[in-house]
C-alpha positions in Angstrom: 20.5 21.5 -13.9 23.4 20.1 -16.4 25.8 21.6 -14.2 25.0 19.3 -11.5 24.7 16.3 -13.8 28.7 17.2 -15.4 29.6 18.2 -11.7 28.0 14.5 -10.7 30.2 13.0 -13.9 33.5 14.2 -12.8 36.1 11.6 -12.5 37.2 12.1 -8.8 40.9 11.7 -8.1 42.5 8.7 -7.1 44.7 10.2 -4.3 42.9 11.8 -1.4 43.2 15.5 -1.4 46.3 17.1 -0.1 45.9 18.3 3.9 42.5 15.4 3.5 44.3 13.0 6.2 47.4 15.5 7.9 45.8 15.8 11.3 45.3 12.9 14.2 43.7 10.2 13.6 40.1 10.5 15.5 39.5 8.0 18.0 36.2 6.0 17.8 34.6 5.8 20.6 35.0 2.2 22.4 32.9 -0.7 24.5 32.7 1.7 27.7 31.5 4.5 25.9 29.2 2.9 23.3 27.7 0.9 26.5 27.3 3.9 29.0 25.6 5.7 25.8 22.7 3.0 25.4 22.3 2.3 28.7 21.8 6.5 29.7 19.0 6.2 26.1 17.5 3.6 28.1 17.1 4.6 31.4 16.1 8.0 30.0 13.2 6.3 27.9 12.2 4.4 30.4 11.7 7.4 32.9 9.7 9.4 30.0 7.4 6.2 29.8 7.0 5.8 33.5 6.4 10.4 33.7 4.2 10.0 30.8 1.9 7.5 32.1 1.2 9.0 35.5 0.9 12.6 34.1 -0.9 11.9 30.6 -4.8 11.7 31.0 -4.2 8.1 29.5 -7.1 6.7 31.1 -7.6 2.8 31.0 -6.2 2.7 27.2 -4.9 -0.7 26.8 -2.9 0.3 23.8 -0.7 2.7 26.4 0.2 0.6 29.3 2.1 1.8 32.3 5.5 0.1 32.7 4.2 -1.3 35.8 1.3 -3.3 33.8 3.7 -4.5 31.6 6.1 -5.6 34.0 3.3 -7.7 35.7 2.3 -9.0 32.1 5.7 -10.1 31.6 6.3 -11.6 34.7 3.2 -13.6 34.3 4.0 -15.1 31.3 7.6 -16.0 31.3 6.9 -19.4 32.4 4.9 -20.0 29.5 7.8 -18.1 27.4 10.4 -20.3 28.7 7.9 -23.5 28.1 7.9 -22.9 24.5 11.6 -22.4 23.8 12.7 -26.3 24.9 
C-alpha cells in the first residue's frame, strides 16, 4: 500500500516525456462528424423504442408509451406549450 502512496507523491516532470508528442497531431473529429454521430444515436434509439413497443408484451402501461402515443400527446399540446412561453 505505501508504494502506491510514494508512487502517488512523485514529483512528475515538467517537460513531457521524450517520443510523448513525436508523431502527428490527431485530428478531432469535426461539425459533420460529431452531427452524423448523434443523429445515427438517435435514429437508432428511436427505432429500438418504436421495435420494442410493438414486440414487448407492454400492454396498456402508461408509464411505456409507444412513440406514436407520444407523438399525438405532443401534438395535442403544443398550442398550449406555445401559449405559455409569451
Amino acid at each position: 500500500m505505501s508504494d502506491y502512496i510514494a508512487l502517488a507523491n512523485q514529483d512528475l516532470p515538467a517537460q513531457p516525456m521524450s517520443g510523448a508528442l513525436d508523431g502527428p497531431p490527431l485530428a478531432a473529429p469535426g461539425w459533420p462528424g460529431r452531427a452524423l454521430e448523434s443523429v445515427a444515436v438517435w435514429v437508432v434509439l428511436l427505432l429500438a423504442w418504436s421495435v420494442a413497443s410493438v414486440y414487448l408484451p407492454l400492454g396498456d402501461n402508461p408509464l411505456l408509451p409507444s412513440p406514436l402515443i407520444t407523438a399525438r400527446a405532443l401534438r395535442e399540446s403544443l398550442p398550449e406549450l406555445w401559449a405559455g412561453s409569451r
